[in-house]
mmCIF file as Biopython writes it, N, C-alpha, C and O atoms, coordinates in Angstrom:
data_model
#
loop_
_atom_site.group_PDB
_atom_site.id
_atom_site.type_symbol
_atom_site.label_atom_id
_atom_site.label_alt_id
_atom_site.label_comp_id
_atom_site.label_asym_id
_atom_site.label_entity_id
_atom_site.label_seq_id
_atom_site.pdbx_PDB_ins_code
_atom_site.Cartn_x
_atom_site.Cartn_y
_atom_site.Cartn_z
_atom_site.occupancy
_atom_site.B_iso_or_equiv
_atom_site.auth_seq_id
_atom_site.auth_asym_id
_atom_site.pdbx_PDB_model_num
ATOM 1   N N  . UNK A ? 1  ? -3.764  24.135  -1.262 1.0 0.0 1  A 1 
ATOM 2   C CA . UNK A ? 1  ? -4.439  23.030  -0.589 1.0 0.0 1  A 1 
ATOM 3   C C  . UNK A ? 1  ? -5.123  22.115  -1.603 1.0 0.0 1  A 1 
ATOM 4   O O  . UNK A ? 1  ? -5.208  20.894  -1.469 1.0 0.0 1  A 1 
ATOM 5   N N  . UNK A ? 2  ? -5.582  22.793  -2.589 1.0 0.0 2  A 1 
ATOM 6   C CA . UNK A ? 2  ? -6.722  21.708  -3.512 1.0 0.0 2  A 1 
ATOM 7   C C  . UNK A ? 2  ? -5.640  20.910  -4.349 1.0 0.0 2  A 1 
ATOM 8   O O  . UNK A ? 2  ? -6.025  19.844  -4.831 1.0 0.0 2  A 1 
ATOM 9   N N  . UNK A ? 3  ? -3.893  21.431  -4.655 1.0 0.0 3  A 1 
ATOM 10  C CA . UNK A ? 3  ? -3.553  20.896  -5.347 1.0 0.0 3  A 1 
ATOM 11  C C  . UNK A ? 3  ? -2.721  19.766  -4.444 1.0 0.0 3  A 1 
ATOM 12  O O  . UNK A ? 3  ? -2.159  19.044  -5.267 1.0 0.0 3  A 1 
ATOM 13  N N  . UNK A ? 4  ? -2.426  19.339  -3.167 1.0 0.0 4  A 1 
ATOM 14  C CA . UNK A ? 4  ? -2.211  18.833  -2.291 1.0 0.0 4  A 1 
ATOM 15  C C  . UNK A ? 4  ? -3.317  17.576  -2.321 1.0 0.0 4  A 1 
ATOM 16  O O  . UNK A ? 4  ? -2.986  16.506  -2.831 1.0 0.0 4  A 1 
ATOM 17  N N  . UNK A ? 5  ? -4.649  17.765  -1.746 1.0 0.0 5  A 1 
ATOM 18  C CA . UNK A ? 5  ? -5.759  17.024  -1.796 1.0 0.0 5  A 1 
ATOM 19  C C  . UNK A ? 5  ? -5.988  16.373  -3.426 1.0 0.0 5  A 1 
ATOM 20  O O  . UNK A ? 5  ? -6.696  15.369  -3.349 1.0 0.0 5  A 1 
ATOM 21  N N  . UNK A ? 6  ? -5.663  16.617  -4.557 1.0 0.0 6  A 1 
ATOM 22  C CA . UNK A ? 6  ? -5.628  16.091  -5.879 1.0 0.0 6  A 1 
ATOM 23  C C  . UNK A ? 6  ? -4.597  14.927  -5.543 1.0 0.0 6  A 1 
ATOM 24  O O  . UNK A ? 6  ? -4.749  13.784  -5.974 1.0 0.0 6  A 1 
ATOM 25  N N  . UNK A ? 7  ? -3.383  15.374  -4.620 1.0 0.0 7  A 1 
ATOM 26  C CA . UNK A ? 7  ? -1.768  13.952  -5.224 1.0 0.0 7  A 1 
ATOM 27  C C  . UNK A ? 7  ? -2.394  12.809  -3.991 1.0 0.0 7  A 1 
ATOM 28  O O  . UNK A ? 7  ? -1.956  11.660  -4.028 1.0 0.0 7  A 1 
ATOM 29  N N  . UNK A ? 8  ? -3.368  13.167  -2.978 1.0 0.0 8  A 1 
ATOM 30  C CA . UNK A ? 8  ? -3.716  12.305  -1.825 1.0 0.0 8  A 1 
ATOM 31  C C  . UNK A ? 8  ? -3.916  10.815  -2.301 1.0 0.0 8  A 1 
ATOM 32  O O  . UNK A ? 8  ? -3.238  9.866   -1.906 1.0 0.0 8  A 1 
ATOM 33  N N  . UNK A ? 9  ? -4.723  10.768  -3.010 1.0 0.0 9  A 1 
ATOM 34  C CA . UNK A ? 9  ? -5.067  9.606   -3.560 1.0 0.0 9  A 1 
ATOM 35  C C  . UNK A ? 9  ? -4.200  8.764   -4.264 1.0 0.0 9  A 1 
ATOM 36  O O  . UNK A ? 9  ? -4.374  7.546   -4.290 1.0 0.0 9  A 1 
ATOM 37  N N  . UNK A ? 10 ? -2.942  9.535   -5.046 1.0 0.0 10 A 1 
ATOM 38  C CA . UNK A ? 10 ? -2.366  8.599   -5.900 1.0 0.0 10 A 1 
ATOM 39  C C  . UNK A ? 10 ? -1.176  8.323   -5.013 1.0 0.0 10 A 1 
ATOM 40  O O  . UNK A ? 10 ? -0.316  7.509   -5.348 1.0 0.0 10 A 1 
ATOM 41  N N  . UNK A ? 11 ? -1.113  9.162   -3.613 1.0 0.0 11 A 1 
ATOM 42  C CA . UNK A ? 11 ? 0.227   8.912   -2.736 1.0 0.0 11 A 1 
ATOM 43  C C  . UNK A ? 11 ? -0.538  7.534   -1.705 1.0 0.0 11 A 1 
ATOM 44  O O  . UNK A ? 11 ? 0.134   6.696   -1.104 1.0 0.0 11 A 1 
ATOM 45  N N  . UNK A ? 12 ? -1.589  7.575   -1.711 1.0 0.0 12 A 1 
ATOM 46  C CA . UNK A ? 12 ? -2.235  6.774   -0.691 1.0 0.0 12 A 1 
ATOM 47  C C  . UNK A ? 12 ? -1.913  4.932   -1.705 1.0 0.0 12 A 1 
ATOM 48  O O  . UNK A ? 12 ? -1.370  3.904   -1.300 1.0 0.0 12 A 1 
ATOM 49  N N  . UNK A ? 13 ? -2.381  5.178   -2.700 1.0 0.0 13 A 1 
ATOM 50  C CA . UNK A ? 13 ? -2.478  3.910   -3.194 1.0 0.0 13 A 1 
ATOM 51  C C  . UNK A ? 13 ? -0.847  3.884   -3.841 1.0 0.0 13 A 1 
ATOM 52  O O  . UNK A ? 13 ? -0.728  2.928   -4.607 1.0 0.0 13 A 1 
ATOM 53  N N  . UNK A ? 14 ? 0.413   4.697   -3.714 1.0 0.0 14 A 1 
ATOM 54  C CA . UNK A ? 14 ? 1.794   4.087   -3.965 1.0 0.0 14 A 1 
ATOM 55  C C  . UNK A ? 14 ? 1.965   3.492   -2.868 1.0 0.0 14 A 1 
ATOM 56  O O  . UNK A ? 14 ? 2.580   2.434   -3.007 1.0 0.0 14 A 1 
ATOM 57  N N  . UNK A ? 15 ? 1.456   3.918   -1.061 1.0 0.0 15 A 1 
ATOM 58  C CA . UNK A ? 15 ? 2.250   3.549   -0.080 1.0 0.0 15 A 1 
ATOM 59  C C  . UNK A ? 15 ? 1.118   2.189   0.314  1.0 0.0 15 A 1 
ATOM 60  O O  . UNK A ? 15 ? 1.104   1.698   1.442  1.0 0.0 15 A 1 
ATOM 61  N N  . UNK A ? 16 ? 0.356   1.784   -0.624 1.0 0.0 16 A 1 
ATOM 62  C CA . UNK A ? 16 ? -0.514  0.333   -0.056 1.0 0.0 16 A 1 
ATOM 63  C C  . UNK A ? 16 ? -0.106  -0.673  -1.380 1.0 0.0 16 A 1 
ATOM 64  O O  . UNK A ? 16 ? -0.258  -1.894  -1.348 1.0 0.0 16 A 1 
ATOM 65  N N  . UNK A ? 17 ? 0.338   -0.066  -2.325 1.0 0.0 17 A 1 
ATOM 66  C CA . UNK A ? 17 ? 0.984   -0.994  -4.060 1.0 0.0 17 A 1 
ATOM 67  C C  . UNK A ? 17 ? 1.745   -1.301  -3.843 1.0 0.0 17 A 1 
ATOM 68  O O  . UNK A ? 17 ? 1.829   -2.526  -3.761 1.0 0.0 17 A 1 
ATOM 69  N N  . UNK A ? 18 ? 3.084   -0.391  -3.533 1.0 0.0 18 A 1 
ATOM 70  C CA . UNK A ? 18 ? 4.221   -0.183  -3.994 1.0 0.0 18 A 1 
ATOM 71  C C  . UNK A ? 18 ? 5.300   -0.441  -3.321 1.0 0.0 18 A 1 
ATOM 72  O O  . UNK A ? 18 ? 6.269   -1.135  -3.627 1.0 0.0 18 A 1 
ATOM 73  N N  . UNK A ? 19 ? 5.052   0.220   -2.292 1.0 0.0 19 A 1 
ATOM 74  C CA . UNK A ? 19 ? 5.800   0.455   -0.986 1.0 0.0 19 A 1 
ATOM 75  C C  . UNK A ? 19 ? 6.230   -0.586  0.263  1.0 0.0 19 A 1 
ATOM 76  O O  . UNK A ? 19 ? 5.450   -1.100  1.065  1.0 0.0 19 A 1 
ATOM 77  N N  . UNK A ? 20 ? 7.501   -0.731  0.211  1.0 0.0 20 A 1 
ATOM 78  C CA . UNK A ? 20 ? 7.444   -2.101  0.977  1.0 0.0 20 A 1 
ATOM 79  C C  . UNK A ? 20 ? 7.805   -1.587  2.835  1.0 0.0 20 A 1 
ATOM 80  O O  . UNK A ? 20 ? 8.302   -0.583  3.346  1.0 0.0 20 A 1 
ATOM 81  N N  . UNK A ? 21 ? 7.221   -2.933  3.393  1.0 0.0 21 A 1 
ATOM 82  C CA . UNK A ? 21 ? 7.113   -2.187  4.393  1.0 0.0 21 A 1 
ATOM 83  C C  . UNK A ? 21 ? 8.007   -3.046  5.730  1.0 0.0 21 A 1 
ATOM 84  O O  . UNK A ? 21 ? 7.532   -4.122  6.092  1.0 0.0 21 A 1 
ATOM 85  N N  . UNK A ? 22 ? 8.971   -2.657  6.250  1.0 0.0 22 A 1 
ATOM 86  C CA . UNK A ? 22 ? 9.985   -3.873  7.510  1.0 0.0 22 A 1 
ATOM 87  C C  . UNK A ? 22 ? 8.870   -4.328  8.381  1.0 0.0 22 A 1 
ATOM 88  O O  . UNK A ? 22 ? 8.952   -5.503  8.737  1.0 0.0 22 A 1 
ATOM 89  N N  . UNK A ? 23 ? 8.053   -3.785  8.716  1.0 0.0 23 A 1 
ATOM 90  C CA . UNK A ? 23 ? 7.059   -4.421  9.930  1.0 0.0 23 A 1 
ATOM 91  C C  . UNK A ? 23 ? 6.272   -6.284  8.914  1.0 0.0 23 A 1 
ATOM 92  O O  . UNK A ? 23 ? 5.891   -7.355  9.386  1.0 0.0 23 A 1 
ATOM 93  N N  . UNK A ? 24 ? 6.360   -5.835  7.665  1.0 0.0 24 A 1 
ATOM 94  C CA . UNK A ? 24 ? 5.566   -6.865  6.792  1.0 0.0 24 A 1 
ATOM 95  C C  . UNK A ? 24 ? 6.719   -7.743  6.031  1.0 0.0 24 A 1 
ATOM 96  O O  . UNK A ? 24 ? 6.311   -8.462  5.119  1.0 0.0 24 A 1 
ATOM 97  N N  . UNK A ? 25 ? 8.253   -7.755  6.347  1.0 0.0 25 A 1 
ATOM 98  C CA . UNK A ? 25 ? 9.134   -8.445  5.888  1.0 0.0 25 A 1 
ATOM 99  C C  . UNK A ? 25 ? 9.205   -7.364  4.308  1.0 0.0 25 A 1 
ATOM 100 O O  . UNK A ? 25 ? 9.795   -7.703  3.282  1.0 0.0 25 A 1 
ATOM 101 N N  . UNK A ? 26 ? 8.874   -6.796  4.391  1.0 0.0 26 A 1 
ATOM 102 C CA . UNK A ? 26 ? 9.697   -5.884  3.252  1.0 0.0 26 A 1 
ATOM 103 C C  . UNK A ? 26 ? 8.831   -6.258  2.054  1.0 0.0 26 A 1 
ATOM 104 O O  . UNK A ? 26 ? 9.353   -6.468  0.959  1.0 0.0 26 A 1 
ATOM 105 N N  . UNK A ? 27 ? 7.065   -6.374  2.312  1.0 0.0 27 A 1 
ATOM 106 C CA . UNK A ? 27 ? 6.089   -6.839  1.271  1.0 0.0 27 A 1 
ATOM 107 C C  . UNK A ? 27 ? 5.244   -5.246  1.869  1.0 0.0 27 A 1 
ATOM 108 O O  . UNK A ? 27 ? 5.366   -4.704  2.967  1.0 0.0 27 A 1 
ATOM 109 N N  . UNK A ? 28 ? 4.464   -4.855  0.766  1.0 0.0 28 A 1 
ATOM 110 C CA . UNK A ? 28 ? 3.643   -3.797  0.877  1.0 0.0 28 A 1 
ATOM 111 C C  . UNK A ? 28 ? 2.306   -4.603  1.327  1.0 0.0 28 A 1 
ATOM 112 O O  . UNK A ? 28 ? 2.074   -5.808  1.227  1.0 0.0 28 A 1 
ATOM 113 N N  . UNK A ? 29 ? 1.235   -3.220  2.025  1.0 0.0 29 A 1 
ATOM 114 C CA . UNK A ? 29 ? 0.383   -4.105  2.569  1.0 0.0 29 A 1 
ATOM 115 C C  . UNK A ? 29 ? -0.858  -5.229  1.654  1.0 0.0 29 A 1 
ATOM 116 O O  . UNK A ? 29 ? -1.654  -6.078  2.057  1.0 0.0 29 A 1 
ATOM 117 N N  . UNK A ? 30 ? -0.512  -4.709  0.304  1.0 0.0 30 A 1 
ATOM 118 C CA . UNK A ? 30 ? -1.544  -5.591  -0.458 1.0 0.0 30 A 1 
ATOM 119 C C  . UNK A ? 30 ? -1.088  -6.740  -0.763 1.0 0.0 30 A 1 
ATOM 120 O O  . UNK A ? 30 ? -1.811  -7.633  -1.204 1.0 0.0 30 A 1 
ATOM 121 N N  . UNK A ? 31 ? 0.586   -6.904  -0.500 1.0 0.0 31 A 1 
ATOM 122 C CA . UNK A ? 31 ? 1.090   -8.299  -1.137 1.0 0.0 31 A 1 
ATOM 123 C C  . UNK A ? 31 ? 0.548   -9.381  -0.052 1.0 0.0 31 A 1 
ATOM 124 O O  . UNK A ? 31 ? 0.019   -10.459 -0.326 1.0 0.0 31 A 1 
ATOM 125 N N  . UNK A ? 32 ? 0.803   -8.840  1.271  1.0 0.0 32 A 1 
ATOM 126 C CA . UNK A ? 32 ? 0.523   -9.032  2.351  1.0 0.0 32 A 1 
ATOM 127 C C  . UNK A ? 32 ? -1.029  -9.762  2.529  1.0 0.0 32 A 1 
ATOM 128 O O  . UNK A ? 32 ? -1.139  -10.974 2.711  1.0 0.0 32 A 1 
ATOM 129 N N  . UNK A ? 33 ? -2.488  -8.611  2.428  1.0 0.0 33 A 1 
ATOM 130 C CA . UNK A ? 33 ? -3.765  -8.764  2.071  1.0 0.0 33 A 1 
ATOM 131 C C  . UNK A ? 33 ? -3.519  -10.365 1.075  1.0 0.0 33 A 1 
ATOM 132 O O  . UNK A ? 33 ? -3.495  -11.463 1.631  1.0 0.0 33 A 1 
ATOM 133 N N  . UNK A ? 34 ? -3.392  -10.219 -0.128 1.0 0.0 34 A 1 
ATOM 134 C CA . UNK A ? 34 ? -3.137  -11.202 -1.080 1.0 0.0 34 A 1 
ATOM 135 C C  . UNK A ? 34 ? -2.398  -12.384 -0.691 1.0 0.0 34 A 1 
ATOM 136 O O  . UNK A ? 34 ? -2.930  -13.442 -1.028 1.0 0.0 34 A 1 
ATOM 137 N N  . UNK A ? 35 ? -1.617  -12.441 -0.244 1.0 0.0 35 A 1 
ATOM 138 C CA . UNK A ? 35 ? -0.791  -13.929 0.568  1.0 0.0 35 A 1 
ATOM 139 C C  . UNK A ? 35 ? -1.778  -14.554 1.204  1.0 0.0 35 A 1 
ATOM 140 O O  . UNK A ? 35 ? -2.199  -15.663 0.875  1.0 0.0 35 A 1 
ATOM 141 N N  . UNK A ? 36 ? -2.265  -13.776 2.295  1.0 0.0 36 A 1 
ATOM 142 C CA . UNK A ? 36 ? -3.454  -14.248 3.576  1.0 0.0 36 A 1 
ATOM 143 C C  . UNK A ? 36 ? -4.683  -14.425 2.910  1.0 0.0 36 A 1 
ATOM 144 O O  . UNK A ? 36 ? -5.416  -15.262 3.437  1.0 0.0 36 A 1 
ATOM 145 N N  . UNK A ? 37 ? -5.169  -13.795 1.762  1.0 0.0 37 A 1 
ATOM 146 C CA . UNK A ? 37 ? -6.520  -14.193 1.221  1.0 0.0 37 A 1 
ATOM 147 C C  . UNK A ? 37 ? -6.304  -15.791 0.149  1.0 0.0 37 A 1 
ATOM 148 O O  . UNK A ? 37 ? -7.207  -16.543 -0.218 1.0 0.0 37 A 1 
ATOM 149 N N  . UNK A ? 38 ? -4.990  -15.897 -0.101 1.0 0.0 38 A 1 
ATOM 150 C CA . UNK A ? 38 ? -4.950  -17.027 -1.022 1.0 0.0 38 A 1 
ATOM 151 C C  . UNK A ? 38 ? -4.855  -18.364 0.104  1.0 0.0 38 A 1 
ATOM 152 O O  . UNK A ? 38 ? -5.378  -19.408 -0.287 1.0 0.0 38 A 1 
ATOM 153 N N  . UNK A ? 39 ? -4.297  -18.367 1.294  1.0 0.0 39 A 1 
ATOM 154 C CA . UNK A ? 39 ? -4.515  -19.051 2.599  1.0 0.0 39 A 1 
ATOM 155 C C  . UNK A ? 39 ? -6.022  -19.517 2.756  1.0 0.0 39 A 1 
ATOM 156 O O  . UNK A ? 39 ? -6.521  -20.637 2.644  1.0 0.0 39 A 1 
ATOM 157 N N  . UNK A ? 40 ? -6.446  -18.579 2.982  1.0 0.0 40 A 1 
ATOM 158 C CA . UNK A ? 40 ? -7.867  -19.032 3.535  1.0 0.0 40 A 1 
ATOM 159 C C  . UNK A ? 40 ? -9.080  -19.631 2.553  1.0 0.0 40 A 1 
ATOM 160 O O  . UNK A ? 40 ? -10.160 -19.966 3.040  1.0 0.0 40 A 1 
#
């Protein structure tokens, strides 16, 4: 379990970096965040 809870963090921030997503046109959610913050 503790070595599970150690990869959490670096799996959490591949699938919000890295990871592209069809609901977001195939942009991960920070490209996404970043598009809409340069908008406003």
């Amino acid at each position: 379990a503790q070595a599970v809870l150690g990869l959490i963090g670096g799996w959490i921030e591949d699938y919000n970096e890295n990871h592209p997503h069809s609901g977001l046109k195939m942009r991960s959610p920070r490209e996404v965040i970043a598009a809409q913050t340069e908008i406003a």
